[in-house]
C-alpha positions as CSV (number, residue, x, y, z in Angstrom):
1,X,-12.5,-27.2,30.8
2,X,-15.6,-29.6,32.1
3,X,-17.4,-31.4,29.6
4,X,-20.9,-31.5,29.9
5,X,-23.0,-35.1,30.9
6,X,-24.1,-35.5,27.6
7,X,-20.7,-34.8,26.1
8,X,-19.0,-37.5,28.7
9,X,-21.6,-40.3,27.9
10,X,-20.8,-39.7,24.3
11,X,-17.0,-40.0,25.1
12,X,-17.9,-43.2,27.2
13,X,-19.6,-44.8,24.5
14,X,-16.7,-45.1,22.1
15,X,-14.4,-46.1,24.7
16,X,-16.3,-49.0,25.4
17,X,-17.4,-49.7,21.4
18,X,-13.6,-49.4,20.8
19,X,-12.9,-51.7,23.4
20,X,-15.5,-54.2,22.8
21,X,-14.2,-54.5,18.8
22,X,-10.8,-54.8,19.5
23,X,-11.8,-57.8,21.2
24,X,-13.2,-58.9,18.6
25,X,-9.9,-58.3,16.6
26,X,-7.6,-59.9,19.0
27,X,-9.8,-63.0,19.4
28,X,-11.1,-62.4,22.6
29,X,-15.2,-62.8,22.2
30,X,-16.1,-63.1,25.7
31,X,-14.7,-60.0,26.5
32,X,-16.6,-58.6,23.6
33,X,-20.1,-59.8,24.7
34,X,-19.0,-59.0,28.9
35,X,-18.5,-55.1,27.6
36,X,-21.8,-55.2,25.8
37,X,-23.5,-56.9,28.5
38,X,-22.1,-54.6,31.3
39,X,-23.0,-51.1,28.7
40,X,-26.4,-52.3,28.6
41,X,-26.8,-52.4,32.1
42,X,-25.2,-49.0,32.9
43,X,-26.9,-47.3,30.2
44,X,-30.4,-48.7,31.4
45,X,-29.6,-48.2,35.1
46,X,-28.1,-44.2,34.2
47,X,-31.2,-43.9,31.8
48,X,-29.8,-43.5,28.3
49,X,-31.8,-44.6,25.7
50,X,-29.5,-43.9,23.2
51,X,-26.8,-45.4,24.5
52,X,-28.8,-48.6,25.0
53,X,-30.0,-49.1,21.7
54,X,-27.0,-48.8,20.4
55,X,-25.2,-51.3,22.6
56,X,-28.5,-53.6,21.7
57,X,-27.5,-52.9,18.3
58,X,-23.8,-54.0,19.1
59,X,-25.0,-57.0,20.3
60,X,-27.4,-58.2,17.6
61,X,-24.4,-57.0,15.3
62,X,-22.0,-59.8,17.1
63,X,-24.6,-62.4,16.7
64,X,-24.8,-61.2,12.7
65,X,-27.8,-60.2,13.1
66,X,-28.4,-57.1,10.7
67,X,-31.9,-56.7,10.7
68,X,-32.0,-56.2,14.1
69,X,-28.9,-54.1,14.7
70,X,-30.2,-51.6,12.0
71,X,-33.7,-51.4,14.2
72,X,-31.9,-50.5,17.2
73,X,-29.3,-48.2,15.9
74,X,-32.8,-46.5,14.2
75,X,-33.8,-46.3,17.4
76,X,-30.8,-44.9,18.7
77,X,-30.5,-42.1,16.6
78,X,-33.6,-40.7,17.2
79,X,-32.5,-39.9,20.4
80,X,-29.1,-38.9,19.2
81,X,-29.6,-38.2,15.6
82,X,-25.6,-36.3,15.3
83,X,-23.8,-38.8,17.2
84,X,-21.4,-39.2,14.6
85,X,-20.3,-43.3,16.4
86,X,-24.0,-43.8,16.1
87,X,-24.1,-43.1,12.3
88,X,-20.9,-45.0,11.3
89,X,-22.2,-48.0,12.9
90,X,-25.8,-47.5,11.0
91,X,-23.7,-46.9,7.7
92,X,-21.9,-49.9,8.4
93,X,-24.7,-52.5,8.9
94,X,-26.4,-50.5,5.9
95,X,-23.3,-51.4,3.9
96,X,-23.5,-55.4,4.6
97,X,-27.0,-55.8,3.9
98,X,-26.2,-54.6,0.3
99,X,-27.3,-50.7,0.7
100,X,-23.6,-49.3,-0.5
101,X,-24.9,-46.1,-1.8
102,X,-27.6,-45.4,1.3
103,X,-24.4,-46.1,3.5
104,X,-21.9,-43.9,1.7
105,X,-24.8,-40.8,2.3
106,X,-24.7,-41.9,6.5
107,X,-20.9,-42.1,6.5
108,X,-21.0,-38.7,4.8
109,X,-23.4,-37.3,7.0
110,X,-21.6,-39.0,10.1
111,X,-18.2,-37.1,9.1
112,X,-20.1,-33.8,8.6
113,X,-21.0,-34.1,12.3
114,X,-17.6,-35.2,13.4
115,X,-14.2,-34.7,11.1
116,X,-12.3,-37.0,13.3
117,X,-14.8,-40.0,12.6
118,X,-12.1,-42.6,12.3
119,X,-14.9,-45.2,12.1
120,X,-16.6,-43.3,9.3
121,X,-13.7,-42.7,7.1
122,X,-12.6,-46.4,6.9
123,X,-16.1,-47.3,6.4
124,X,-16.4,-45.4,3.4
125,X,-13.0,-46.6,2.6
126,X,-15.0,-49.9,2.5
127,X,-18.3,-48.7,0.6
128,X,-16.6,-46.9,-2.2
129,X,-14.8,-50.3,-2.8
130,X,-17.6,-51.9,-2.9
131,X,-19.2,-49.5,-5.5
132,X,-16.1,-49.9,-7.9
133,X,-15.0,-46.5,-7.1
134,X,-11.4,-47.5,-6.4
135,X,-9.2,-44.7,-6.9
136,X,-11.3,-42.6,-4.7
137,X,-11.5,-45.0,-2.1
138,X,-7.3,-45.2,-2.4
139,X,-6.8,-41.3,-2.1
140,X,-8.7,-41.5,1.2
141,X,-6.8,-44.8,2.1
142,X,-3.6,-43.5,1.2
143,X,-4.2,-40.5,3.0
144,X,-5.4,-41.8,6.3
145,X,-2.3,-44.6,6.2
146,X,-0.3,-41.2,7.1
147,X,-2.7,-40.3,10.0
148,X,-0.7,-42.0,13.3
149,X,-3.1,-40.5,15.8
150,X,-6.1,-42.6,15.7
151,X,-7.5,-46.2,17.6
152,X,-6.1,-49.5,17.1
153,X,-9.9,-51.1,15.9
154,X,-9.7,-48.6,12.8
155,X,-6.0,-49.8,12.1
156,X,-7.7,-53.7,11.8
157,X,-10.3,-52.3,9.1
158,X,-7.7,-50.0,7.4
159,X,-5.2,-53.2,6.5
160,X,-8.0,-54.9,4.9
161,X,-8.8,-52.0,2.7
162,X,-5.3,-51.4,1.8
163,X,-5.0,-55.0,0.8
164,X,-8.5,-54.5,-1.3
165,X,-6.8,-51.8,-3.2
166,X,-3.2,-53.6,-3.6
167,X,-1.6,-51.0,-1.2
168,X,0.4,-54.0,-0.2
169,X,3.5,-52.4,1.3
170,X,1.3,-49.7,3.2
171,X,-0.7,-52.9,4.4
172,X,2.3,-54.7,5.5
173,X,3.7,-51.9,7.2
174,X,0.9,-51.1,9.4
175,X,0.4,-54.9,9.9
176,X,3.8,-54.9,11.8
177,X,3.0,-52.0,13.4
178,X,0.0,-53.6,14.8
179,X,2.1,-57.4,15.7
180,X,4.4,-55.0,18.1
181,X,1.3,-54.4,19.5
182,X,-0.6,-57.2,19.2
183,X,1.9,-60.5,18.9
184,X,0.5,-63.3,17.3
185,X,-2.8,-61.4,16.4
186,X,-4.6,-64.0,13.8
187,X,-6.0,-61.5,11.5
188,X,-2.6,-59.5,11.2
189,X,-0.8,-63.0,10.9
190,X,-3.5,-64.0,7.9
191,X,-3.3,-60.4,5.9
192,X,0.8,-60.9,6.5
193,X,1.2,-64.5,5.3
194,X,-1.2,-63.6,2.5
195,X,1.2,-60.3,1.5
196,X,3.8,-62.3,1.9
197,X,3.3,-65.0,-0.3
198,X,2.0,-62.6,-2.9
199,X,6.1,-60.3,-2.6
200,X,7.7,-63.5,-2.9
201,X,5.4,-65.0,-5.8
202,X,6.2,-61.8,-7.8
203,X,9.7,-63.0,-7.1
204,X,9.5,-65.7,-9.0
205,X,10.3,-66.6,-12.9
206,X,7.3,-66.8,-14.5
207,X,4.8,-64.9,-12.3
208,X,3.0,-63.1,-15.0
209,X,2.1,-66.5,-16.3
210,X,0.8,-68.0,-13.3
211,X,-2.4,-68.0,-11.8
212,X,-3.8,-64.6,-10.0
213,X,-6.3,-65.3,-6.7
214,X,-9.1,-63.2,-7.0
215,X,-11.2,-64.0,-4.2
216,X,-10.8,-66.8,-1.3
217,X,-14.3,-67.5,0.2
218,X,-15.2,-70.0,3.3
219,X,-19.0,-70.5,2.2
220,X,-21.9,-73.0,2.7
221,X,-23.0,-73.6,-0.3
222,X,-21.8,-72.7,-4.2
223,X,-24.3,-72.4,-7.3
224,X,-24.6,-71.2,-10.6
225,X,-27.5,-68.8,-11.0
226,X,-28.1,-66.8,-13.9
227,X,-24.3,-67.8,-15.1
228,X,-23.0,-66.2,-12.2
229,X,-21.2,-68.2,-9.4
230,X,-23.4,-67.6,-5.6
231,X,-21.5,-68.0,-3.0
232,X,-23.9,-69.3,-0.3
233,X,-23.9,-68.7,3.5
234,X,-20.2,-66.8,3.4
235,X,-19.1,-67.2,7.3
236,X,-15.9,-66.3,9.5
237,X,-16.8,-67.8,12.6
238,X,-18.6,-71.1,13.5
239,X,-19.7,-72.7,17.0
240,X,-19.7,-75.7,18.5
241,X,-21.1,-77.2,21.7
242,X,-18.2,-79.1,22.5
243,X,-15.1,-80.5,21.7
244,X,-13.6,-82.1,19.8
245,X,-16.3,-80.5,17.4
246,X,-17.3,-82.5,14.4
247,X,-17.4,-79.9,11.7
248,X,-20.5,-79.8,9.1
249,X,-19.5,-79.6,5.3
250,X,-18.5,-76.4,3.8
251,X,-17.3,-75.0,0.6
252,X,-13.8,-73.3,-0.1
253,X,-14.4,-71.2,-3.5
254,X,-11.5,-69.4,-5.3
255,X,-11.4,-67.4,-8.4
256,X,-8.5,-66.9,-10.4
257,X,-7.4,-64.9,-13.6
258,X,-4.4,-65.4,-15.9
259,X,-3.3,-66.7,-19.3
260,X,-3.9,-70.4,-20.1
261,X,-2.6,-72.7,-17.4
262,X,-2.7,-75.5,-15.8
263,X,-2.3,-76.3,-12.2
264,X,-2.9,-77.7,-8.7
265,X,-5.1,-76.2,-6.6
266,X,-4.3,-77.4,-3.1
267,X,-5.9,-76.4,0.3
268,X,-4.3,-76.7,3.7
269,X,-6.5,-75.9,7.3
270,X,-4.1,-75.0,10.6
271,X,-5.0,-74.7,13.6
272,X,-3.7,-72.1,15.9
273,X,-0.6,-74.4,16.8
274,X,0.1,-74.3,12.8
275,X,-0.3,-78.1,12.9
276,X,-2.2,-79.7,9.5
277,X,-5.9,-80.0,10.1
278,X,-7.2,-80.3,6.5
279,X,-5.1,-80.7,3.3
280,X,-7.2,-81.2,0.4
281,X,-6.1,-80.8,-3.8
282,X,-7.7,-80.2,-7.1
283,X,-6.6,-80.0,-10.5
284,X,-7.3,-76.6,-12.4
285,X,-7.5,-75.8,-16.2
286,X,-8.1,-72.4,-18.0
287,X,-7.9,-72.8,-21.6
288,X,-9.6,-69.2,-22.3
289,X,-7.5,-66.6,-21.9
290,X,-10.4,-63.7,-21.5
291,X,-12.3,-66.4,-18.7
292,X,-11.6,-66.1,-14.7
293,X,-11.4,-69.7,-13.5
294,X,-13.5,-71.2,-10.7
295,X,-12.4,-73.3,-7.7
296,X,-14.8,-75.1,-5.8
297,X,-13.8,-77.7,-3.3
298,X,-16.1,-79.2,-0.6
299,X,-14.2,-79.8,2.8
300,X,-15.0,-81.6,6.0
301,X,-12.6,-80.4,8.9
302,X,-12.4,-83.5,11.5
303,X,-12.6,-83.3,15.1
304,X,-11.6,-79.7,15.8
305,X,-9.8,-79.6,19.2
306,X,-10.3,-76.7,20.4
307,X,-12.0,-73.1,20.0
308,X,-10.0,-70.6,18.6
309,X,-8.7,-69.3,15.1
310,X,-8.3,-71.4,12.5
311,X,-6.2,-70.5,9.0
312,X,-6.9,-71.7,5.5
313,X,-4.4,-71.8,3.0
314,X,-4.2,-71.7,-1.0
315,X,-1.4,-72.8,-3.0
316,X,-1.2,-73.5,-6.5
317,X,1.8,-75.7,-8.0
318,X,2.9,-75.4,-4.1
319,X,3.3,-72.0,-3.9
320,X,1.2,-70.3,-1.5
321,X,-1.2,-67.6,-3.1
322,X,-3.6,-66.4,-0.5
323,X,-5.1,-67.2,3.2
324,X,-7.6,-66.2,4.7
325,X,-8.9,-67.9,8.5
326,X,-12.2,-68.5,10.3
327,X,-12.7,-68.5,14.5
328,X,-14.0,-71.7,16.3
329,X,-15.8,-70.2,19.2
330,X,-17.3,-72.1,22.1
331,X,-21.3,-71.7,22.7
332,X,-23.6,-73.1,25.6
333,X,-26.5,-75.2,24.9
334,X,-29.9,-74.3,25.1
335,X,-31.0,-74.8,28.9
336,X,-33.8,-77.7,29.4
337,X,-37.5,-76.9,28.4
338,X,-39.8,-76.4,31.2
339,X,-42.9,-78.6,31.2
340,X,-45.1,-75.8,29.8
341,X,-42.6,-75.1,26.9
342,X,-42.2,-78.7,26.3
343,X,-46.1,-79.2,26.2
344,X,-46.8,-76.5,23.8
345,X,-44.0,-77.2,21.7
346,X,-45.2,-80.6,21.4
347,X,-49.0,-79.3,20.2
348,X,-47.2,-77.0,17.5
349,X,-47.3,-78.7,14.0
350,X,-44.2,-76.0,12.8
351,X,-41.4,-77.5,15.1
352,X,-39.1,-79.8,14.8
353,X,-39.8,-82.8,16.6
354,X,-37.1,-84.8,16.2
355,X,-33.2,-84.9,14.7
356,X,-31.5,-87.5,13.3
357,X,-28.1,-87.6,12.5
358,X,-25.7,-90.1,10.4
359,X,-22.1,-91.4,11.6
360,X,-19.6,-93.0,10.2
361,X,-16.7,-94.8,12.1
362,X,-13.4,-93.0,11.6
363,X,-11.6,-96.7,11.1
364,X,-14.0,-99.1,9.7
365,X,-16.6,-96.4,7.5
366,X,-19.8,-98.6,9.0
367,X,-22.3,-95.9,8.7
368,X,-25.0,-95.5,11.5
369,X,-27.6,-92.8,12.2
370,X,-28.7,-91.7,16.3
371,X,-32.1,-89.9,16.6
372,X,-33.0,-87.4,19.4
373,X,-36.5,-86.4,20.2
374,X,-38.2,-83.4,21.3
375,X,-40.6,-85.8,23.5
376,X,-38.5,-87.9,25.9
377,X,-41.1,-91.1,26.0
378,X,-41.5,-91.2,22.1
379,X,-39.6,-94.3,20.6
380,X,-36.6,-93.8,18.2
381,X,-37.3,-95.4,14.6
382,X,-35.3,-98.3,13.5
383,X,-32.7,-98.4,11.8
384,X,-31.5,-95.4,14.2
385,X,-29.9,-95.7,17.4
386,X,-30.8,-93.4,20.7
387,X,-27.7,-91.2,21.5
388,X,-26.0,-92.9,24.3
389,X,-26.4,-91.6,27.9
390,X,-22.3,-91.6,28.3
391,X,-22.4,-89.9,25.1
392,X,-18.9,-92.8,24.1
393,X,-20.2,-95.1,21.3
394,X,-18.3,-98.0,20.8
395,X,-18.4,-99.4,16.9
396,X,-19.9,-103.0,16.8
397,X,-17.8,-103.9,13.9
398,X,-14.2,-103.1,14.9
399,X,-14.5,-101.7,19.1
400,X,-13.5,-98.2,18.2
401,X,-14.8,-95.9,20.8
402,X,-16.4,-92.6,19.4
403,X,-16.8,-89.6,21.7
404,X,-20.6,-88.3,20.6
405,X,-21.4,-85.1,22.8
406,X,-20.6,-82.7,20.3
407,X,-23.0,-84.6,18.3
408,X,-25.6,-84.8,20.6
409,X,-25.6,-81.4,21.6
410,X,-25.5,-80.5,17.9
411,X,-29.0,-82.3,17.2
412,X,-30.6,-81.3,20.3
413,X,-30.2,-77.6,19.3
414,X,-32.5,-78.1,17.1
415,X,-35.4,-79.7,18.7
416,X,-38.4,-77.4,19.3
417,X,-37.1,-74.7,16.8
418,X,-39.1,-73.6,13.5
419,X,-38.9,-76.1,10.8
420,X,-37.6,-74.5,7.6
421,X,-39.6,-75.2,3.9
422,X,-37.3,-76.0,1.7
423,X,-36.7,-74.3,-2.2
424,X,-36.3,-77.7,-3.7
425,X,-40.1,-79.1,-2.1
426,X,-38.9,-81.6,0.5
427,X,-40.6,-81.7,4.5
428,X,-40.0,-79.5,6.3
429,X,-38.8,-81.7,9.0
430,X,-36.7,-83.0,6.5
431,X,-34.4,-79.7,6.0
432,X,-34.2,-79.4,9.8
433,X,-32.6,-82.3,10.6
434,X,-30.3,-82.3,7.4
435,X,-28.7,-78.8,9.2
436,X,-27.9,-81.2,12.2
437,X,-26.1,-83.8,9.7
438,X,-21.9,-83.5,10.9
């Protein structure tokens, strides 16, 4: 029987949103923006609105930008308000910016419209999780783990659900299911080591008495607000400009609950060639038997070769208790300022009109700083140095050369942006070019 054109731009849609986030699953970004780019375009040249606000949505959702991709999937469902693919995706943006219950009624409403709304189901999976309401969020788990007949991209988000609920076996099985299918997939290689680790740590003598990971998180910042830990700028992915890539501080926290005990805390960073990129240890103590125990360890990653997944380990005592990983991905630099944009940039009091950004030599520890400026004749301030134009520094003290590029690129990012104010009452200018610091 034909389908009508309405019916077959609906059908095209999810093809290519189930194409563009499998990309995303399988480590493939480019090919995630390249479908987005190309639906745009077709949906603007063949005059569907809908359509296109919801692949602008898509887009602004990549770039984790919520905000946004909750305005255009508004606007999309006013043109289509029963697209059921349309409403899962608004639930799911809902559901990140911290609306749980607004996003359970959407992923309801989305399955009223459509059954068969794989996208939906998981999603509520997801928000009744959040909510606390775990034993109705492992019925419908449970439930759809039986289901074969449904897309690979829903398979990704079911395996992190069934790990959220300690359906671990379920998990693992549809983890291998997804390797045949996927060899060397990062995520299903993360969500396996991490099952794994937990089977064989069960194994062990003593496992009631050890240490239980609670929550692994890759964050910017840690605080204490209110008695309650903050985790600060949680991220998977970063960018760089170049490589090697000079990674900025970040914070690895971990919780853990269990009787009294005393251990080692130790983190390990592999790249995607399993070879040691960060290993890093901490001493741990609970002496409270009702108190979860907080890990907090500040890492600095060194030179990262190349873009592409990277995985962080936890052991305790040596014995590996959870992973979790984070993707390296590639970006290009801003293109040059024109001469207007550079003049009015220039008059504005609000940006950043210069970067400066401290270095210390990998053999000898001398500390310098390099400045960039917005304004190409304006003089650098002693005691900085100007970035050199080969972008190789060679270190005065013991001749080490120093490839700077990544660095450079890094602080001239920032150059003509907004400055920031600060919480803690510092410039403005200040905070700006304390982001650039590597």
């Amino acid at each position: 029987m034909a389908i009508s054109r309405s019916e077959q731009v609906i059908q095209d849609d999810r093809i290519n949103f189930e194409a563009a986030n499998l990309a995303i699953f399988c480590n493939e970004p480019e090919k995630n923006r390249e479908i987005l780019r190309n639906c745009l375009k077709k949906s603007l040249t063949d005059g569907n609105l809908g359509s296109h606000e919801f692949f602008q949505g898509e887009l602004s959702f990549a770039q984790n930008n919520l905000p946004d991709a909750l305005k255009h999937y508004e606007f999309a469902l006013k043109e289509q308000p029963n697209n059921s693919l349309f409403l899962s995706n608004y639930a799911v943006a809902l559901l990140l910016t911290g609306d749980s219950r607004n996003a359970i009624k959407v992923f309801r409403q989305a399955l009223a419209q459509n059954p068969n709304e794989y996208h939906a189901r998981v999603g509520l999976i997801a928000a009744l999780i959040e909510i606390k309401r775990t034993e109705h969020a492992r019925d419908l788990a449970v439930q759809l783990f039986h289901y074969a007949d449904f897309h690979d991209v829903y398979k990704f988000s079911l395996v992190e659900a069934l790990v959220d609920l300690e359906e671990d076996r379920k998990a693992m099985k549809l983890v291998n299911s997804l390797l045949r299918r996927y060899p060397g997939n990062i995520y299903c290689t993360a969500f396996k080591l991490r099952i794994s680790s937990k089977f064989k740590a069960q194994r062990l003598p003593g496992f009631r008495l050890r240490p239980q990971l609670r929550a692994l998180i890759l964050c910017d910042s840690v605080r204490y607000v209110g008695g309650k830990v903050a985790c600060v700028g949680v991220f998977d992915q970063m960018n760089a400009f170049a490589f090697p890539a000079p990674s900025p501080n970040f914070f690895i926290y971990l919780s853990f609950s269990g009787k009294r005990w005393k251990s080692s805390v130790e983190i390990k960073i592999l790249d995607q060639a399993k070879a040691l990129v960060v290993k890093q240890d901490i001493k741990a103590f609970n002496e409270d038997l009702r108190l979860t125990t907080h890990v907090v360890l500040n890492v600095t990653p060194q030179n990262l070769k190349k873009p592409g997944p990277y995985i962080v380990e936890a052991r305790v005592d040596g014995i590996l208790v959870g992973s979790t990983y984070f993707l390296l991905e590639k970006v290009e630099p801003r293109p040059d300022y024109s001469a207007h944009e550079l003049a009015k940039l220039l008059e504005d009091p609000k940006t950043v009109k210069k970067v400066r950004i401290s270095f210390k030599c990998s053999k000898c520890s001398s500390e310098y700083a390099f400045q960039i400026n917005l304004d190409p004749n304006a003089a650098i301030e002693l005691p900085a140095l100007p970035f050199p134009d080969e972008n190789q520094f060679i270190c005065p003290k013991c001749d080490t050369k120093h490839e700077l590029k990544a660095l450079k690129l890094q602080a001239r990012e920032l150059l003509g942006k907004p400055m920031v104010q600060p919480q803690d009452g510092s410039t403005a200018e200040k905070t700006a070019v304390d982001k650039g610091l590597a």
